[in-house]
N, C-alpha and C positions, 0 to 999 in steps of 0.2 A: 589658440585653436578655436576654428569656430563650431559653436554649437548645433548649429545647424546649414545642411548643403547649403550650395551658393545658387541652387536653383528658386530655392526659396526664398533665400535673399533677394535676387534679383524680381521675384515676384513681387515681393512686399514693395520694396524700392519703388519698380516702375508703375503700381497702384496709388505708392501715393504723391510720384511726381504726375501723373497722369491724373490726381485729382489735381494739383496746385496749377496745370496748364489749363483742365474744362475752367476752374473760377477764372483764372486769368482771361480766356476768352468769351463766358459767359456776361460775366459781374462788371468786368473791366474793358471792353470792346479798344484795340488797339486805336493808336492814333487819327489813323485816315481814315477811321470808318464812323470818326466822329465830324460836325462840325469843323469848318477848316479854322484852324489857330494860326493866332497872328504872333503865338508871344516867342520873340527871341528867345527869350532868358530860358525857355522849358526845357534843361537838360540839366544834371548833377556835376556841379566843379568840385564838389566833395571826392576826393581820393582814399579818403582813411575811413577804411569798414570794417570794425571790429566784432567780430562773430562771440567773442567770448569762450574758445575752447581753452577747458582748462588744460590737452595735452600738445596744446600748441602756441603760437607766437602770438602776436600782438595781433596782428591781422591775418596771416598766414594759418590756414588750418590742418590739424595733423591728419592720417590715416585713420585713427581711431574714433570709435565711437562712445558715447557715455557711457554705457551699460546698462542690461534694464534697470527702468526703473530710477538713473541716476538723471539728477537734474543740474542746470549750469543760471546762476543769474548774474548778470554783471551792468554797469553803468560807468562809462569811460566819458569823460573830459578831455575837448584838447584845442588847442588854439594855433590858428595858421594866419601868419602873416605873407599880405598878399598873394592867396592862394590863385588870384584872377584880374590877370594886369595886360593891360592893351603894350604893346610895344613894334617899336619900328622895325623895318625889314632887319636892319644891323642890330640889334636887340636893344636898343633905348629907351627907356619907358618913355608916354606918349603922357602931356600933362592932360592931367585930369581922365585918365584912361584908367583907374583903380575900379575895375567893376566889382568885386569886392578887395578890400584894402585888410580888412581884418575879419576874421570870422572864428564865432567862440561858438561851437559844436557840443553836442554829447550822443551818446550811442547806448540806449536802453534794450538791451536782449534777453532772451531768454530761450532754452533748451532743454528737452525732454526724450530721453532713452526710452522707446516705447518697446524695444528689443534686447539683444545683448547686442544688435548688427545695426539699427536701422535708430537716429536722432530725427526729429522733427523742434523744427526753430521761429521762431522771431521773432524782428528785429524792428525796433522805433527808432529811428536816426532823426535830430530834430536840432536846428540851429539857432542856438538861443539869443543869439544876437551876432550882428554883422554890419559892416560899415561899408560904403562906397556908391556910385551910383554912375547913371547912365553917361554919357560923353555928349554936350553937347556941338563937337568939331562933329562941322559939317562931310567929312570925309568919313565919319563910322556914324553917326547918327543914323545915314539912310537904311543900316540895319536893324531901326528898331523904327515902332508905329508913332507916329507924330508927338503921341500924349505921353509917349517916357521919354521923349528926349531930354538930357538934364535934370531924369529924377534922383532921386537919392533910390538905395539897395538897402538902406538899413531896416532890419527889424528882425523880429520872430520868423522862423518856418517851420512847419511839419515836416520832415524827408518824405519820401515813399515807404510806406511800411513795406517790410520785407517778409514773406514766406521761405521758410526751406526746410527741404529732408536731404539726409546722410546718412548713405549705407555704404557698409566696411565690407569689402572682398576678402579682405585676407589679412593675417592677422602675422604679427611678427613672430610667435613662438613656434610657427608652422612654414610661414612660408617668408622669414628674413625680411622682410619687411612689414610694413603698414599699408594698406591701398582703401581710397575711399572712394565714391564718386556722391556728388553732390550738385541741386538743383535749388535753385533760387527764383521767387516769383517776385519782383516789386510792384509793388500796386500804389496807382496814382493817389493821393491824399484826395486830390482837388480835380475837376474836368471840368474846363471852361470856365470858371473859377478868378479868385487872383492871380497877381503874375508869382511866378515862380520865382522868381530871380534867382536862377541858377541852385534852386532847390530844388529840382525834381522834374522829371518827367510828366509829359499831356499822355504817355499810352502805361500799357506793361511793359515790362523790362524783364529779359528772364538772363539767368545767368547759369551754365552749367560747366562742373569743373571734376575735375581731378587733385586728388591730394596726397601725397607720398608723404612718410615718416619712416626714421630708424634708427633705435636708439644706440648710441655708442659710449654706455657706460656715464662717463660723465656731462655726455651730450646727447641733446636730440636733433638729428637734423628733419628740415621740415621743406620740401617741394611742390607747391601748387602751381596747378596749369589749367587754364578756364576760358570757356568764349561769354562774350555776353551781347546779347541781344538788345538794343533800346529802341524805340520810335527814332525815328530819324530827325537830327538837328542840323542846320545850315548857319551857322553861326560866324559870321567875317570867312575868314580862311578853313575854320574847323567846318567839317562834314560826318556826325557822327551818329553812327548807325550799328555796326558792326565792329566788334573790337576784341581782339585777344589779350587776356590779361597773365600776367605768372606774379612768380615770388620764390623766390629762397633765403630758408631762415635757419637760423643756429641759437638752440640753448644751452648754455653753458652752468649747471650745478653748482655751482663755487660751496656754498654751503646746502647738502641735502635737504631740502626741502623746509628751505629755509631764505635761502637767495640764489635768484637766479639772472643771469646775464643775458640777456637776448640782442639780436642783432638781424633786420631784415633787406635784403632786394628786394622791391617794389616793381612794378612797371605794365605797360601797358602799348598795345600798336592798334589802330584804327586801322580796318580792313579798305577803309572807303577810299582810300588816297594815302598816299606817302609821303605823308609832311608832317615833322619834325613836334609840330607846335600839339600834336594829338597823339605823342609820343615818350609821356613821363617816365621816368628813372629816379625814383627814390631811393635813399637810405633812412630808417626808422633802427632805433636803438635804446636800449635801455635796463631796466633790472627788474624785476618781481620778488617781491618780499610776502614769505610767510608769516607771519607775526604768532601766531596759536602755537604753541609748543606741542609735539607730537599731532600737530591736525593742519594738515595742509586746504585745507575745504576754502578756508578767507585766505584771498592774495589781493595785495596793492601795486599794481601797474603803474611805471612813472616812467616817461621816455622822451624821445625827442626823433626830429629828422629832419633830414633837409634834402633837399634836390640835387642827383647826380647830372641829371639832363632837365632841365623845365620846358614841363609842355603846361598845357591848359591841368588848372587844379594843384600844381606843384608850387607852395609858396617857396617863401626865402628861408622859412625855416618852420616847425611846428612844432610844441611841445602837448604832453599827455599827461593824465594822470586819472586812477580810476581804481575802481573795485571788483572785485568778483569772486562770486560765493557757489563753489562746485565740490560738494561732499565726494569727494574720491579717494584712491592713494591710500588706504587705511592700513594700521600694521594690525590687522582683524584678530588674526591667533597672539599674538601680542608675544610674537617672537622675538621682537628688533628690527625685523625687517618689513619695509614697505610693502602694502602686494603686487606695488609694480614691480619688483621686482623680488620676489617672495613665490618661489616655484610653488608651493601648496598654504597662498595663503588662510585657507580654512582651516591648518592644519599647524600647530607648535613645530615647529622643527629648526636646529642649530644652524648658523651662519655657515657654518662649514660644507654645508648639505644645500644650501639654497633654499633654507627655509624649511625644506620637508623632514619629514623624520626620518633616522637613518631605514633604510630599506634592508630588504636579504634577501639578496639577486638570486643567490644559491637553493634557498630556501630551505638549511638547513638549522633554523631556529636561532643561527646568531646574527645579530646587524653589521651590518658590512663595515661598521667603523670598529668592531671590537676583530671581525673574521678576516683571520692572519691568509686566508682565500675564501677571499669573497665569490669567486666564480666556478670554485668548486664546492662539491658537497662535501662537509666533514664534520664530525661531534664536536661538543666544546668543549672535552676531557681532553683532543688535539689542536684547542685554538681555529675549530673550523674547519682545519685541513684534514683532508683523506688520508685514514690509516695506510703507512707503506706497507708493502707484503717483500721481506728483505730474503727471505730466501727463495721466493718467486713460487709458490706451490698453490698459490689461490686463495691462499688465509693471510688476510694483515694481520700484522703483527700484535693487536692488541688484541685477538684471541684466539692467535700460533702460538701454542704450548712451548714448540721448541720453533723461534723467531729463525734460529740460523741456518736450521735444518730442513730440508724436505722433508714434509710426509701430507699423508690424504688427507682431508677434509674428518674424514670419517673417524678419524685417531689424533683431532686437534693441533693439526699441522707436525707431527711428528711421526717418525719413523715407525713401523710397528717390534713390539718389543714381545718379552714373551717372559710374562710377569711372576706365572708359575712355573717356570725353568723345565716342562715339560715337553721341551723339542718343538713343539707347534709356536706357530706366529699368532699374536692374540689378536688378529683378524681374521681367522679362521678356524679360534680356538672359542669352543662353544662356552667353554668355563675359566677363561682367561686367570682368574685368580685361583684356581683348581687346579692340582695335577693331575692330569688324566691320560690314558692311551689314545693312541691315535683311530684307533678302530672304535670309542666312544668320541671323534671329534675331540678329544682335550678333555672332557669330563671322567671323572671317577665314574667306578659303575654303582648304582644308586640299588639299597635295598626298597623296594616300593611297598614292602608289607610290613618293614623291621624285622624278619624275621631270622636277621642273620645269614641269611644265603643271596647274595647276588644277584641282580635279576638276571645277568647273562647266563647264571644257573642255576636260576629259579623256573621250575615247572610251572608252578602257578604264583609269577611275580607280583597280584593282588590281593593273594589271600596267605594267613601264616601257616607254615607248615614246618614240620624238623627237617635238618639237616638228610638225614634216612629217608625221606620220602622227595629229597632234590627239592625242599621249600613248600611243597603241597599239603594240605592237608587230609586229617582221618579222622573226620567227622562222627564217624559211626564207632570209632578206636577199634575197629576189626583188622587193625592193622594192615590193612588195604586203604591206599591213597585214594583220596575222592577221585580223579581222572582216571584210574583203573577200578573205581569201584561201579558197578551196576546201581548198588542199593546203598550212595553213600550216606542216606541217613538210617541206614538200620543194617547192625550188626551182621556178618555173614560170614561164608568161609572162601578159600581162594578157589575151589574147585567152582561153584557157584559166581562166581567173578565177585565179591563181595555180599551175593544176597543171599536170607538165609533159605533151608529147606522150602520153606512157606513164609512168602513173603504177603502180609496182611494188611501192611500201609501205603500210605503213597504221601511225599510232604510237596504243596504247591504255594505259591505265594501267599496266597488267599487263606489256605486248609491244608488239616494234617488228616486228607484221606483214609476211609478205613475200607478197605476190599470186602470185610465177610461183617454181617450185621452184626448189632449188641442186641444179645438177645435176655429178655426179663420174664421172673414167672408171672403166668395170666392175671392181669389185673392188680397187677405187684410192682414197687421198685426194684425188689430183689434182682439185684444179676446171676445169670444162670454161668456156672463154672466152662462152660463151652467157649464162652466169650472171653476169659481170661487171656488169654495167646494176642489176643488182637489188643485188647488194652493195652498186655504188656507190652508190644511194640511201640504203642503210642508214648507209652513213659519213657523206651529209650529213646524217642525223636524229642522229649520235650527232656530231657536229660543231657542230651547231645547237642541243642539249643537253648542257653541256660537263657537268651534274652526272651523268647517267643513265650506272648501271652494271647491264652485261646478262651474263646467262651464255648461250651459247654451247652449244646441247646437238643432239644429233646424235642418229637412231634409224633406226634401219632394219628390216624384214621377218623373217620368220622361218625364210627360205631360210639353208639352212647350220645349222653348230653355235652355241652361245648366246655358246660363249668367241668363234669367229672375228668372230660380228656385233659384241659388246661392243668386239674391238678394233679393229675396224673404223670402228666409229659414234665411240668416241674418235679415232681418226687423221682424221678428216673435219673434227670440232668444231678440232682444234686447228687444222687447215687450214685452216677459216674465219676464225678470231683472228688465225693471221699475217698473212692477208691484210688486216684490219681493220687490224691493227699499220703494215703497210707503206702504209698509207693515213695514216698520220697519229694512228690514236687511240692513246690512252697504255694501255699494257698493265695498268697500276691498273684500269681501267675494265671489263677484261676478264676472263672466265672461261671456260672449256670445260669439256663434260661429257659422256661420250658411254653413252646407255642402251642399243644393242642393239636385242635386241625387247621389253625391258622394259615400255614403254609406250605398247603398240597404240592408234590413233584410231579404228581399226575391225579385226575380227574378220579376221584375214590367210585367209580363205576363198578369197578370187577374186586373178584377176591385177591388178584394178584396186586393189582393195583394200591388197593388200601394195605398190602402189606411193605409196597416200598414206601408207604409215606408214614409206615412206622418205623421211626429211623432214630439213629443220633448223629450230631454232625459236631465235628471240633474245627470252629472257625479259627482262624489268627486275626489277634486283636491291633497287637502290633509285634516287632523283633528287630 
């Protein structure tokens, strides 16, 4: 898959083939715009150009690219017997027509993944020695300048260094194939210079191609198709200028990454004329050996070929042998498997999986190689698979109470039942483990005071009361229920509705109200007998309230000094409490407090006034 669109590939690509064609026409000015050359020999009888891809053939390059960052070096050897021989129209060789006879080659490259899409290359092709020379039969001599007539061809030559960039369109995991496209610059060693003898070109040479690859398990196949560009040479019958080049190759794995079998079509048509002799068909074949155990990076190229059709450059045979050192191919997660073929090689994962870790399509926490359904959701208490619902009610069966049976959701897949045999369904029985009437929903009828009367006949279902009064009470015990009593904290008769003749108190949250004042002799604690009736009342409300505890507080007017009133208004409060005391209530219950004229009810202005604010008050503390 590629990492990035193809629009940016294509950017990159055509940036840096469109630098390699400015140098070419800058640096390197094409043939005819140089000096006119006299030298026959300025054109390449070399056929075999090994790029050194490590995912491809001998000469033949695959779709792919190195990846960033990966690099490829190699250096190949190889030896062509009479790769460039004069012969008669019938195909005879012509004596002394070996323009080269023998030529011992090698090919120094080098390549760099500047992308994960996009290689940059090149290449030193240089002939390290070579045998043969010019013809002095005067019927081919005229094609060459007076002073090579009869020379010898042997020596040293530098090729044309070679430029190129290679970018990958499309990648096999995504789009079934491999697809590259590639640009090639050669650049003349020499201009105007020595002769060439069939080493090289007087201009540039550009060559741009196409490369297909697709791997078939224990094969790779490999298809190139390319035009190439040269200065133009007029050499006896050749004319060459323009030429379409291909190849088809196959590798064969015999041993994974370890030995491999290759086998290439070669060939080539000159655009300029349609003759035969500018027209080669090779076969090239051989093995690649691994030698590193688990590292394919070092491989040793040894092969051969010979000529299916000879044209110009196709000896009688040629053999090869060579090196090359391309870090790829690595079993990274160190799985066992390759990451050419290793779906997540960053990632440990079994053979069985291609490498990855098992997954869980379903995503229901189990890996697809243990989940008995993988593509459905299910617990691993079921192997993965979705609980059935076997009596079809909307609960699966691992938490349908009754699996066989219908029933709601709401009653754990079972039927509703009716647990305390009280007629109702305990779905609409409010006390399902209760026996109860229907007219309470299923529940018993509930005492809410304990009082032993029901609340359905209970008058006052919160508060306790006897049976005789329907659950009410009689606070006052005047034998009148508090809800018929008027005065039910203070004793009464029934003509009175419960209060008595003269009613003297009043009990509020806060306070046990007194209606008529306590009255004391002048300037005394003493209580005046008048006031008795109103106390007494007080003793039956705190009598009748055994919880309620009051304070006792005492105030009086502003007549006098503040010390005399203060202790005065205390000697009053405590003399109320003894009297309460000697009535019966538990002195726990009580407090005294005496304010003085601390705290006036009204402005002590008038004489009425300072007589309400000599007062007593029985506050509640708490009850």
């Amino acid at each position: 898959m590629l990492k990035f669109p193809i629009h940016r590939l294509k950017g990159h690509f055509l940036s840096a083939a469109a630098l390699l064609l400015v140098m070419g026409v800058c640096l390197f000015p094409a043939r005819e715009a140089l000096a006119q050359s006299n030298d026959a020999t300025a054109f390449t009888a070399q056929r075999f150009r090994p790029w050194h891809d490590p995912n491809g053939l001998f000469q033949s390059d695959s779709g792919k690219t190195l990846g960033k960052f990966k690099y490829t070096v190699g250096l190949l050897f190889n030896y062509a017997k009479d790769p460039l021989v004069l012969r008669t129209q019938d195909g005879a060789r012509i004596n002394g027509g070996e323009l080269i006879g023998n030529q011992f080659a090698a090919d120094l490259t080098f390549g760099f993944g500047i992308l994960n899409f996009l290689d940059v290359y090149l290449a030193i092709p240089m002939t390290i020695f070579q045998t043969g020379g010019i013809p002095s039969d005067p019927q081919y001599a005229g094609n060459f300048l007076q002073d090579d007539v009869g020379k010898s061809t042997d020596g040293f030559f530098l090729g044309d260094i070679k430029l190129g960039v290679k970018g990958q369109i499309l990648r096999e995991k995504k789009h079934f194939l491999n697809l590259a496209l590639r640009l090639i610059l050669s650049l003349p060693t020499s201009l105007g210079g020595a002769k060439k003898y069939f080493n090289g070109e007087d201009g540039v040479s550009i060559d741009a191609g196409l490369m297909v690859s697709k791997n078939f398990g224990i094969l790779d196949l490999v298809l190139n198709f390319g035009y190439r560009y040269m200065p133009k040479s007029d050499f006896l019958s050749l004319v060459l200028q323009h030429e379409l080049n291909y190849s088809l190759g196959v590798s064969v794995h015999v041993i994974k990454n370890r030995l491999d079998i290759i086998g290439e079509l070669a060939g080539a048509a000159t655009l300029e004329e349609a003759k035969t002799d500018s027209a080669p068909f090779d076969l090239l074949f051989g093995v690649r050996i691994f030698p590193l155990k688990n590292n394919n990076a070092l491989s040793i190229n040894v092969g051969g070929g010979i000529p299916f059709y000879a044209a110009y450059g196709s000896p009688q045979f040629r053999v090869f042998a060579g090196v090359m050192w391309a870090p790829r191919d690595q079993d990274t997660d160190k799985d066992g498997l390759m990451d050419s073929v290793d779906k997540c090689p960053k990632v440990y994962g079994p053979k069985e999986n291609q490498g990855c870790p098992w997954g869980d399509r379903d995503g229901d926490g189990l890996k697809d190689n243990v989940d008995k359904c993988p593509d459905k959701v299910g617990p691993k208490e079921n192997k993965g698979c979705p609980w059935p619902d076997t009596d079809g009610d909307g609960l699966t069966d691992n938490v349908d109470k009754c699996p066989k049976k219908k029933g709601p959701k709401s009653n754990n897949g079972c039927p509703w039942g009716d647990r305390d045999g009280d007629g109702l369904k305990d779905n609409v029985d409010k006390c399902p483990d209760k026996a109860g009437p229907k007219e309470n929903k299923g529940c018993p009828w509930p005492d809410t005071d304990g009082d032993g009367v029901l609340d359905k006949d209970d008058r006052c279902p919160k508060k306790k009361g006897p049976k005789e009064f329907k659950g009410c009470p009689d606070s006052d015990k005047d034998k009148i229920p508090d809800p018929d009593d008027k005065c039910p904290y203070v004793p009464g008769v029934k003509e009175r509705n419960g209060c008595p003749k003269v009613v003297l108190v009043k009990v509020t949250k806060k306070s046990i109200q007194i209606l008529k004042k306590i009255f004391f002799r002048t300037g005394s604690a003493r209580i005046r007998r008048r006031s008795y009736p109103v106390l007494n009342q007080v003793v039956t409300v705190l009598k009748n309230f055994p919880k309620i505890r009051v304070r006792v507080e005492g105030h009086t007017d502003n007549v006098g000094s503040k010390k005399y009133n203060k202790g005065l208004s205390q000697r009053r409060a405590k003399s109320v409490r003894r009297f309460l005391m000697k009535k019966g209530i538990d002195a726990g219950r009580l407090e005294s407090e005496g304010y003085g004229m601390e705290k006036p009810l009204v402005p002590n202005n008038s004489r009425k006034n300072r007589a309400k604010n000599r007062r007593v008050e029985f506050n509640i503390i708490s009850q």
